[in-house]
DOKOL-61706 format. One line per field, with one value per residue: residue number from 1; residue in three letters; x, y, z of N, C-alpha, C in turn. Coordinates in nm, 2 decimals. Layout:
residues N
nr = c(NUM,...) $
rest = c(ALA,...) $
npx = c(X,...) $
npy = c(Y,...) $
npz = c(Z,...) $
capx = c(X,...) $
capy = c(Y,...) $
capz = c(Z,...) $
cpx = c(X,...) $
cpy = c(Y,...) $
cpz = c(Z,...) $
This chain:
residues 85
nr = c(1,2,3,4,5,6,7,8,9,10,11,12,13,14,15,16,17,18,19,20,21,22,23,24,25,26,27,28,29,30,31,32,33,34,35,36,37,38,39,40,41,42,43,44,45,46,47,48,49,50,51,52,53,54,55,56,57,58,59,60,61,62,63,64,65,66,67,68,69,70,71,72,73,74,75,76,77,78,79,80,81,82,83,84,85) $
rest = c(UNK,UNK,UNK,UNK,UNK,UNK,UNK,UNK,UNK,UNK,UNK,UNK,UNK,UNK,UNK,UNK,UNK,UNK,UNK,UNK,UNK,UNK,UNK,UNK,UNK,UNK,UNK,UNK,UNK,UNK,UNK,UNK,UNK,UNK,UNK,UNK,UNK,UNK,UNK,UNK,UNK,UNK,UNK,UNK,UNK,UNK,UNK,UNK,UNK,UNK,UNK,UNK,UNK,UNK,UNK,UNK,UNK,UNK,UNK,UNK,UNK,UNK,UNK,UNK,UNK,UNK,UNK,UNK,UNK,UNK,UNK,UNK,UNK,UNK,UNK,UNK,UNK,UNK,UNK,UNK,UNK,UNK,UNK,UNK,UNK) $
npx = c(0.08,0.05,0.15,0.06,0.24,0.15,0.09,0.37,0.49,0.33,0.48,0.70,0.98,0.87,1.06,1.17,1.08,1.32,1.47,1.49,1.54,1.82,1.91,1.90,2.04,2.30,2.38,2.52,2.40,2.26,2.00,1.86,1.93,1.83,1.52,1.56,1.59,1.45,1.17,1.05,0.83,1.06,1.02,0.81,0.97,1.19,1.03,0.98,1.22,1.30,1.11,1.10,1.22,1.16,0.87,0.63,0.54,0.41,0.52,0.40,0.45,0.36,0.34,0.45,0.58,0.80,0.86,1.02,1.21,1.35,1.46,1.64,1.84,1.93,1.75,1.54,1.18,1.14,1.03,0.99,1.23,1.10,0.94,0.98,0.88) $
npy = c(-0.12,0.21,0.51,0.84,1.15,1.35,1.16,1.05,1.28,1.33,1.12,1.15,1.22,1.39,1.72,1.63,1.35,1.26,1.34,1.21,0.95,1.01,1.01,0.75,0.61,0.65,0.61,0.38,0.17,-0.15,-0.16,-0.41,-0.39,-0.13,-0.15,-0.37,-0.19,0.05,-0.07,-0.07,-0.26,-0.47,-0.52,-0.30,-0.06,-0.13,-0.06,0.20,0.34,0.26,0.36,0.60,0.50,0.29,0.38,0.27,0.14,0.11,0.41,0.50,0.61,0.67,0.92,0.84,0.62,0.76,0.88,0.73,0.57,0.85,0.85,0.66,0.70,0.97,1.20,1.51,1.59,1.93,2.25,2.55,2.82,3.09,3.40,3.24,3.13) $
npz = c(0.00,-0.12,0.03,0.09,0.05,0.22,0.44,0.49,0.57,0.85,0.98,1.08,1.32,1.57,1.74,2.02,2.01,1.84,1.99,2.23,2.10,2.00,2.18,2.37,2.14,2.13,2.40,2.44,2.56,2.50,2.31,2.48,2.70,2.76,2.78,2.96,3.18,3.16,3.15,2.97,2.73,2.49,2.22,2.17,2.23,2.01,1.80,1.81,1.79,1.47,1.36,1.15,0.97,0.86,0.79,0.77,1.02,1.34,1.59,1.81,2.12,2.45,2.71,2.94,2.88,2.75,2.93,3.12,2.94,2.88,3.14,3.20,3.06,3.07,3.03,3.08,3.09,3.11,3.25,3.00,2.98,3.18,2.98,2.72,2.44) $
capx = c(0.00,0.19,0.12,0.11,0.36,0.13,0.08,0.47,0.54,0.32,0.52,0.82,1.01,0.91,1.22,1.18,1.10,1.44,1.63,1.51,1.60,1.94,2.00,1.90,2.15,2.40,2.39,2.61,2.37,2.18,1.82,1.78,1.91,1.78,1.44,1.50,1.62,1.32,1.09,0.97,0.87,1.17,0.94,0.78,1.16,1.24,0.95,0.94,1.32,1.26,0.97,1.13,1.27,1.03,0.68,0.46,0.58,0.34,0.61,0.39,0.48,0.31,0.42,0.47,0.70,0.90,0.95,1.05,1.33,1.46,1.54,1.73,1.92,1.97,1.67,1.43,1.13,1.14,0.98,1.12,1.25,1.01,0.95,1.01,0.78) $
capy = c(0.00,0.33,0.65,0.99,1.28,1.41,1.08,1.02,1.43,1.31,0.93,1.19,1.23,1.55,1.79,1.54,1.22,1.26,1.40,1.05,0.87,0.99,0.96,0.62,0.51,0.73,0.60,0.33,0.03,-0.23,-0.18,-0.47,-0.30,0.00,-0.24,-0.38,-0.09,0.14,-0.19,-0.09,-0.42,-0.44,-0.46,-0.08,0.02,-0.15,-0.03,0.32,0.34,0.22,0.41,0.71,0.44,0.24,0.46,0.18,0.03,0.24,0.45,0.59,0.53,0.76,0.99,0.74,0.58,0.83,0.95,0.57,0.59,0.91,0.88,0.53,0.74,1.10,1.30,1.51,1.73,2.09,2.35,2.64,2.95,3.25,3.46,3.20,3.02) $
capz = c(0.00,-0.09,0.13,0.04,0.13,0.38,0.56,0.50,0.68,1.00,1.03,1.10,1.43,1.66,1.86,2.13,1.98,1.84,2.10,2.27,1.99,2.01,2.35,2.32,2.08,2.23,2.55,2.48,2.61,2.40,2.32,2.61,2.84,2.78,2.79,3.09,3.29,3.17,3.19,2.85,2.63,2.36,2.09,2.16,2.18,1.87,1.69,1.85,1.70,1.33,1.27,1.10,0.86,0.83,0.80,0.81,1.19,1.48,1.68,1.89,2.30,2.61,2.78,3.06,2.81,2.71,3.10,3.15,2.85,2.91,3.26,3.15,2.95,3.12,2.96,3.17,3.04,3.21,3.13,2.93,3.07,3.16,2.84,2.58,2.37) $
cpx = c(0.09,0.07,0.15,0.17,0.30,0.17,0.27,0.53,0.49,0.41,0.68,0.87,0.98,1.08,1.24,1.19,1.25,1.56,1.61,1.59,1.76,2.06,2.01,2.06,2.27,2.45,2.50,2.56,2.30,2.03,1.76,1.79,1.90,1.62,1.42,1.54,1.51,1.17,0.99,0.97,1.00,1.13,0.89,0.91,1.20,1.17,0.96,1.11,1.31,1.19,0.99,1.18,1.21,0.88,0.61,0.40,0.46,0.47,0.55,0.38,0.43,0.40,0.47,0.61,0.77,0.96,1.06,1.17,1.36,1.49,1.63,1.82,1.96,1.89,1.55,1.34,1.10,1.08,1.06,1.15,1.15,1.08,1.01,0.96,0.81) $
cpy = c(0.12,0.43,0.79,1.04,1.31,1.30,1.07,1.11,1.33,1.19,1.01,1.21,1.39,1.60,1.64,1.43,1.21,1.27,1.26,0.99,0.87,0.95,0.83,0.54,0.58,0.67,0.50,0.15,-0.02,-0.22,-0.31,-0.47,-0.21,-0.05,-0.23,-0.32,0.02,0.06,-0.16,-0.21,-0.36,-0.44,-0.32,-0.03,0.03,-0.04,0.13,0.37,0.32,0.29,0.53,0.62,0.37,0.28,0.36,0.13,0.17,0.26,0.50,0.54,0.72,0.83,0.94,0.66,0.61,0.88,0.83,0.56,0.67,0.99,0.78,0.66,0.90,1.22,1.32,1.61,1.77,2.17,2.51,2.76,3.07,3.35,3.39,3.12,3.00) $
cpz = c(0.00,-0.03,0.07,0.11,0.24,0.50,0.59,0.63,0.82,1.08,1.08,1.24,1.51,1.72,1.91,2.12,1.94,1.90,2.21,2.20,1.99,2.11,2.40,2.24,2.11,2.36,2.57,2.56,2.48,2.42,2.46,2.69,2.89,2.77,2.93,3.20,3.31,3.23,3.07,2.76,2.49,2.25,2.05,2.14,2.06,1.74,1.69,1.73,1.58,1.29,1.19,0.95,0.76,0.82,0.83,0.94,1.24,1.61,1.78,2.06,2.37,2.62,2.88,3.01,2.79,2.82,3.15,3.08,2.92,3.03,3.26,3.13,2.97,3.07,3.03,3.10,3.17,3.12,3.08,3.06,3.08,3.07,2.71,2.56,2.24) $
């Protein structure tokens, strides 16, 4: 089944999804122990990773998920500084 450009644009990684993503493979551990240190299944990891490559996989993980990775891995959301949006 091919996909249009639009659907292609949304299957893309946000700021953040990324800045996981890199800190992830950055980090220097193996997807299963960045697994079972967050206690995310390895499959969501896997899949959540790939999906920028793969369009068709479902990348999409919680916010529960993502707090779960990137405390594994040294990444905290804050919020911005007063006066900048």
């Amino acid at each position: 089944m091919a996909i249009s450009k639009e659907q292609y644009d949304k299957k893309k990684f946000t700021k953040w999804e990324k800045q996981l993503k890199d800190a992830i493979e950055q980090s220097g551990m193996s997807l299963t122990e960045v697994a079972e240190s967050s206690g995310v299944d390895y499959s969501q990891l896997w899949r959540f990773l790939q999906s920028e490559e793969k369009i068709t996989l479902r990348r999409t993980i919680t916010l529960r998920t993502a707090e779960k990775l990137a405390a594994v891995v040294g990444l905290e959301l804050k919020p911005k500084k007063e006066g900048r949006r």
